[in-house]
BAVORO-711610 format. One record per residue (C-alpha): residue in one letter; chain; x, y, z. Coordinates in Angstrom, 3 decimals, always signed. Layout:
! residues N
<rec resn="a" chain="A" u="X" v="Y" w="Z"/>
...
! end
This chain:
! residues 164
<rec resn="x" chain="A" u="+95.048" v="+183.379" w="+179.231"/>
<rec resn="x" chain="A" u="+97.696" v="+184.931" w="+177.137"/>
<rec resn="x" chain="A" u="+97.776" v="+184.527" w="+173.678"/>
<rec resn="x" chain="A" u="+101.567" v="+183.813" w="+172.826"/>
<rec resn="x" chain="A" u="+102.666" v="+186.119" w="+170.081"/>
<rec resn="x" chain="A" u="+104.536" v="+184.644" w="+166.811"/>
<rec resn="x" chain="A" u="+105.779" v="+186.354" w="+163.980"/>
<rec resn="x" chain="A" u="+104.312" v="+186.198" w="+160.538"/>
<rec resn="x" chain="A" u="+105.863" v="+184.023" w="+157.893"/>
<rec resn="x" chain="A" u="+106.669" v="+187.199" w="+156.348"/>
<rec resn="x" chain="A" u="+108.357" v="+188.111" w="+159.242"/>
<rec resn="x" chain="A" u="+110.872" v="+185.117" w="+159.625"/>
<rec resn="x" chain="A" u="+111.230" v="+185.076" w="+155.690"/>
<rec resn="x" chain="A" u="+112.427" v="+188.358" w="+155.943"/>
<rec resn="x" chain="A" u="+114.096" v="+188.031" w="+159.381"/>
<rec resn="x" chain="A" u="+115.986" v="+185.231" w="+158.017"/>
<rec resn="x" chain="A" u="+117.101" v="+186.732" w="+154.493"/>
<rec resn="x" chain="A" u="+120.790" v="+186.753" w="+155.955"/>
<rec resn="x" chain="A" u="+120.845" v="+182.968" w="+156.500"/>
<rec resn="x" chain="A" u="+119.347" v="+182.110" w="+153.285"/>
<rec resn="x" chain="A" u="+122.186" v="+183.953" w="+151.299"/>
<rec resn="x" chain="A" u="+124.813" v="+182.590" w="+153.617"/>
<rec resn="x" chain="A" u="+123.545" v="+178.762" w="+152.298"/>
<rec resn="x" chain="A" u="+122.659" v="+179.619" w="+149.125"/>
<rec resn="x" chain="A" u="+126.465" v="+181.025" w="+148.758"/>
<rec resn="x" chain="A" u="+127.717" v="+178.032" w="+149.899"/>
<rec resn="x" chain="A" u="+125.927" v="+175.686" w="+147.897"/>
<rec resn="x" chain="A" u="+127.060" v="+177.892" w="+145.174"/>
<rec resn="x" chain="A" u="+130.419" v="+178.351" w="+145.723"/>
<rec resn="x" chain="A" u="+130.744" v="+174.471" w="+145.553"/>
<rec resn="x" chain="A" u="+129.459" v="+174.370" w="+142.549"/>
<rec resn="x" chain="A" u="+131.363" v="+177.844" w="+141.027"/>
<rec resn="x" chain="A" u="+128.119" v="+179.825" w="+140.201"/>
<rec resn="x" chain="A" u="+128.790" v="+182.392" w="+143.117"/>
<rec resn="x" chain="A" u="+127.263" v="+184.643" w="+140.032"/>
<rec resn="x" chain="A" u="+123.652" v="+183.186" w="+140.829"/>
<rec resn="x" chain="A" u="+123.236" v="+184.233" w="+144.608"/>
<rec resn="x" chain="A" u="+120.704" v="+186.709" w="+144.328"/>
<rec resn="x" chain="A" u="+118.493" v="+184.567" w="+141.520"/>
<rec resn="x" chain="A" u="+118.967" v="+181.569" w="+143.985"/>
<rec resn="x" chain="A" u="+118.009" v="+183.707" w="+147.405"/>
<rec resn="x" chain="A" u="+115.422" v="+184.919" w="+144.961"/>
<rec resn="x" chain="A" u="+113.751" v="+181.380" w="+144.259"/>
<rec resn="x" chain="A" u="+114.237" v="+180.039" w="+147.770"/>
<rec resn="x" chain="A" u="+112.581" v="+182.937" w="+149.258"/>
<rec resn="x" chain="A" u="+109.314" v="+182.687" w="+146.636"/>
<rec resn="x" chain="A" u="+109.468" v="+179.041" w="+147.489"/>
<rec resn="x" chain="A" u="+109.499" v="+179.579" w="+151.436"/>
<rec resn="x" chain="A" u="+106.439" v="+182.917" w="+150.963"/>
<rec resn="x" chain="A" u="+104.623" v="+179.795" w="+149.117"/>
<rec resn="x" chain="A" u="+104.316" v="+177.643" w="+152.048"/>
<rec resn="x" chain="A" u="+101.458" v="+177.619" w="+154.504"/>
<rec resn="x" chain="A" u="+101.814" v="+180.273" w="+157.444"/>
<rec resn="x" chain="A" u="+101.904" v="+176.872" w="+159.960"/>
<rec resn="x" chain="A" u="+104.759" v="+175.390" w="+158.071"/>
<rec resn="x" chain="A" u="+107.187" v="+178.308" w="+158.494"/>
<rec resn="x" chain="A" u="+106.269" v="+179.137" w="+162.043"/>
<rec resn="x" chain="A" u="+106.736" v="+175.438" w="+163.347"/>
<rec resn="x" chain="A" u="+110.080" v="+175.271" w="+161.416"/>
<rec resn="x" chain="A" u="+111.214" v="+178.888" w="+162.528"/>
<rec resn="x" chain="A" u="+110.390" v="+177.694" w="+166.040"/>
<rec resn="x" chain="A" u="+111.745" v="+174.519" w="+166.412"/>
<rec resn="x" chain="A" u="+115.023" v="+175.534" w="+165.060"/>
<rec resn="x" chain="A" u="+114.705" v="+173.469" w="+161.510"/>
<rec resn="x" chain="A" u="+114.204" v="+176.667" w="+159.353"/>
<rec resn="x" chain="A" u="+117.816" v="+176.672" w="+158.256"/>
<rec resn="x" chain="A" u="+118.002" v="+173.210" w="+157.865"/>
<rec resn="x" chain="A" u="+114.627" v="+173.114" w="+155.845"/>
<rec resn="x" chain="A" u="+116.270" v="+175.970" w="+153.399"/>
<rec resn="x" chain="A" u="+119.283" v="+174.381" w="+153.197"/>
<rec resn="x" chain="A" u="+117.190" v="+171.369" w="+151.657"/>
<rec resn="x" chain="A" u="+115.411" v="+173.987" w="+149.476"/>
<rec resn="x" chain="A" u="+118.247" v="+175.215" w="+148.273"/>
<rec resn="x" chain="A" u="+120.631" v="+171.804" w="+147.328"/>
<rec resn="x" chain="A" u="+116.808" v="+170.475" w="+145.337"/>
<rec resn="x" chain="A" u="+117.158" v="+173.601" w="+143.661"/>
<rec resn="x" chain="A" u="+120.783" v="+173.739" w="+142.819"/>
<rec resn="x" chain="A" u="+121.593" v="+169.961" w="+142.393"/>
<rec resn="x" chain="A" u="+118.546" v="+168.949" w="+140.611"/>
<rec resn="x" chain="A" u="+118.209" v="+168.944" w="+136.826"/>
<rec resn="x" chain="A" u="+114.447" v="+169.643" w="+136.847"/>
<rec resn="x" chain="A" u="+114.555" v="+172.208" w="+139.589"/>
<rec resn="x" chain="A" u="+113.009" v="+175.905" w="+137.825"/>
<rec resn="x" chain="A" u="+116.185" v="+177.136" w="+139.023"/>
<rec resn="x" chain="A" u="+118.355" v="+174.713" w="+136.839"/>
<rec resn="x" chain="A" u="+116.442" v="+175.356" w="+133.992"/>
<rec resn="x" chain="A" u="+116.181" v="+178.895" w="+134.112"/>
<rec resn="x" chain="A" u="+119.602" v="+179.977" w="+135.298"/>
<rec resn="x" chain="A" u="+121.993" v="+177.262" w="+134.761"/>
<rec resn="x" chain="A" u="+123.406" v="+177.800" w="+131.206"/>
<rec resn="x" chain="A" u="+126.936" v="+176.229" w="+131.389"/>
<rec resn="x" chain="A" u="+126.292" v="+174.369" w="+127.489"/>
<rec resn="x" chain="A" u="+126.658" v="+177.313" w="+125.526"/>
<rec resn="x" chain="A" u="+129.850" v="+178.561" w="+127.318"/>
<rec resn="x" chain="A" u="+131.561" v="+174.788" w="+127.938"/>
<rec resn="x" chain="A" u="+131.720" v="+174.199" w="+123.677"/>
<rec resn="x" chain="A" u="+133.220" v="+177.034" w="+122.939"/>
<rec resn="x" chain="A" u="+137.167" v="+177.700" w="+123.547"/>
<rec resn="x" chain="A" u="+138.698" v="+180.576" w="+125.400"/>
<rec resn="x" chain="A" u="+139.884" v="+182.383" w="+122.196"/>
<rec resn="x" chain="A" u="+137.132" v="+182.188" w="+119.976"/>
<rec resn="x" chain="A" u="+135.201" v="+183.699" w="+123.701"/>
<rec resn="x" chain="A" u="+134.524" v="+186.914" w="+123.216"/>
<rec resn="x" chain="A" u="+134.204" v="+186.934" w="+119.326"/>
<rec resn="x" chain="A" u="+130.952" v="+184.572" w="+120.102"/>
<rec resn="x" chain="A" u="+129.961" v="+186.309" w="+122.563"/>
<rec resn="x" chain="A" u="+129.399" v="+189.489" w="+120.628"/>
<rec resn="x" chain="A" u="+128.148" v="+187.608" w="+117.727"/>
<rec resn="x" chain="A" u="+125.495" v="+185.903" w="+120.917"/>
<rec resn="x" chain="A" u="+124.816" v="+189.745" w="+121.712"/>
<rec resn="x" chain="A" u="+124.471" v="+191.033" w="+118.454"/>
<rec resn="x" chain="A" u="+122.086" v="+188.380" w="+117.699"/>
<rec resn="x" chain="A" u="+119.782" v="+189.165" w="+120.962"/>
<rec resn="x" chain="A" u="+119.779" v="+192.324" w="+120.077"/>
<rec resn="x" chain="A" u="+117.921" v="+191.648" w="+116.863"/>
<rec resn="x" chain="A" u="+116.033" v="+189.478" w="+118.057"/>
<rec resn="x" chain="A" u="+112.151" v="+190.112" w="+115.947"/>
<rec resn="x" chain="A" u="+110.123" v="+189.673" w="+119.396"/>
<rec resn="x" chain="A" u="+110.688" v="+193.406" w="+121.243"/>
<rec resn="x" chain="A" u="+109.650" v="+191.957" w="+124.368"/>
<rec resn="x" chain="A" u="+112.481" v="+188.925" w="+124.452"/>
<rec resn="x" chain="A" u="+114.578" v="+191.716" w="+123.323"/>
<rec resn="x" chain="A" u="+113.987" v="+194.082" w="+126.065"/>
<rec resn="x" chain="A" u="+114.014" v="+191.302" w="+128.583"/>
<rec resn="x" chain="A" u="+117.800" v="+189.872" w="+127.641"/>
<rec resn="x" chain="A" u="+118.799" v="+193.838" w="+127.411"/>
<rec resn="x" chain="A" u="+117.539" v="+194.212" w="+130.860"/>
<rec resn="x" chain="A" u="+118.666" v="+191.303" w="+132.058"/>
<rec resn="x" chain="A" u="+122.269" v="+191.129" w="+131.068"/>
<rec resn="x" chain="A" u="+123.156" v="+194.914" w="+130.229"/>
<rec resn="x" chain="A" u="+121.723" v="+196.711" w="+133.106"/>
<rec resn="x" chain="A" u="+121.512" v="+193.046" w="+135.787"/>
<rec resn="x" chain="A" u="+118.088" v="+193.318" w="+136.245"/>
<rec resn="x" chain="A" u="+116.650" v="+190.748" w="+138.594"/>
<rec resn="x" chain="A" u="+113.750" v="+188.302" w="+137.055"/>
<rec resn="x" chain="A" u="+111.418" v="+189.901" w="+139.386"/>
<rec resn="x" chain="A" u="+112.772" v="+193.748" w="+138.548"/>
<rec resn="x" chain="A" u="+112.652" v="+192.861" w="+134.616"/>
<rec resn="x" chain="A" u="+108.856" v="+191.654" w="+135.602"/>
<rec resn="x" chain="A" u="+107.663" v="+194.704" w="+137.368"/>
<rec resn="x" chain="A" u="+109.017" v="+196.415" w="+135.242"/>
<rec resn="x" chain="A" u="+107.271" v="+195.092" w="+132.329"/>
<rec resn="x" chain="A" u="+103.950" v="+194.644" w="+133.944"/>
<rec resn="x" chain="A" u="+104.336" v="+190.957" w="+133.304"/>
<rec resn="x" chain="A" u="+104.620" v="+187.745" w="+135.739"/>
<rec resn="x" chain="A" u="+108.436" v="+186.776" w="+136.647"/>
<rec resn="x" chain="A" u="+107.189" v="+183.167" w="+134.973"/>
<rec resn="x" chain="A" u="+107.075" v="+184.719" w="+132.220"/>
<rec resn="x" chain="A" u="+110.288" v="+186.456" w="+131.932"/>
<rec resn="x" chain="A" u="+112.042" v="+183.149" w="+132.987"/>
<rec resn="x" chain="A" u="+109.955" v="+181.633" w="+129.824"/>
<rec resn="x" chain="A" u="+111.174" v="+184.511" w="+127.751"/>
<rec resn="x" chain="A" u="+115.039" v="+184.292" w="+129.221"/>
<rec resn="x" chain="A" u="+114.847" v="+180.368" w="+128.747"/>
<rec resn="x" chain="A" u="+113.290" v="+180.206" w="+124.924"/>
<rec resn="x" chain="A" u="+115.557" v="+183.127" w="+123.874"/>
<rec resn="x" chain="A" u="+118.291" v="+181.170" w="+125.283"/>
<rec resn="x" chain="A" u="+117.515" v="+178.141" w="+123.271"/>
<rec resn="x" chain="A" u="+116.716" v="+180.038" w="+120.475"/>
<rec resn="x" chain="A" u="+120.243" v="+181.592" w="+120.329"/>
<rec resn="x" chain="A" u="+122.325" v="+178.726" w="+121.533"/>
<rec resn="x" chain="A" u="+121.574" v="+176.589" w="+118.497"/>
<rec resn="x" chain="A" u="+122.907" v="+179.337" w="+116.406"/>
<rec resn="x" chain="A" u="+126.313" v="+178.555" w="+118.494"/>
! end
């Protein structure tokens, strides 16, 4: 008897990477933060490598894999206790301030990051927002864990927003 072969749920994760950006894109676009793609494909993919080997197969199989992400990905986006809506949705700080007064806080914001006492938040917001390093990038990088640059990101964040 022939053992039927199936690919790895590396394989479809990876094989699938196209449809996973299309849907996170759209779910985006809806809600105008087309600027968090990558961060969102990002998530959903860690989310999807966390899940048994069986689970992605059977879903990959039975045609429900797109339908399963796009699930993964509206939690993510829509939810206000999703990791992803804490970590990377930071509309607050820009919604109170007015479009003149913009980019004056914004450098104010930047020069305030910047001398920031803890080198490692520093280095993390440099990375992150002067050269668009991806969490995971930033977290290699480092040598760290990208849960701990998304604590770093997220405290500094807070940190600096009450100054606003």
């Amino acid at each position: 008897m022939k053992k039927k072969y199936s690919l790895s749920k590396n394989e479809i994760i990876e094989l699938e990477q196209a449809t996973i950006k299309e849907i996170c894109s759209n779910v985006l676009i809806s809600n105008n933060d087309s600027h968090l793609i990558d961060d969102l494909v990002q998530d959903v993919s860690l989310i999807l490598l966390n899940q048994s080997e069986e689970t992605i197969q059977t879903l990959f199989e039975t045609s429900s894999f797109s339908f399963y992400v796009a699930r993964v990905v509206t939690n993510q986006v829509l939810s206000n206790t999703s990791p992803f809506h804490s970590t990377y949705r930071l509309r607050e700080a820009v919604s109170i301030l007015n479009r003149e007064e913009y980019d004056f806080r914004l450098d104010e914001v930047w020069y305030k990051a910047m001398n920031l006492t803890n080198d490692m938040a520093k280095t993390i917001v440099y990375l992150r927002f002067e050269y668009g390093l991806k969490i995971k990038e930033i977290a290699i990088l480092k040598g760290v864990s990208p849960r701990y640059v998304h604590k770093v990101l997220s405290k500094t964040y807070e940190t600096l927003k009450k100054d606003l």
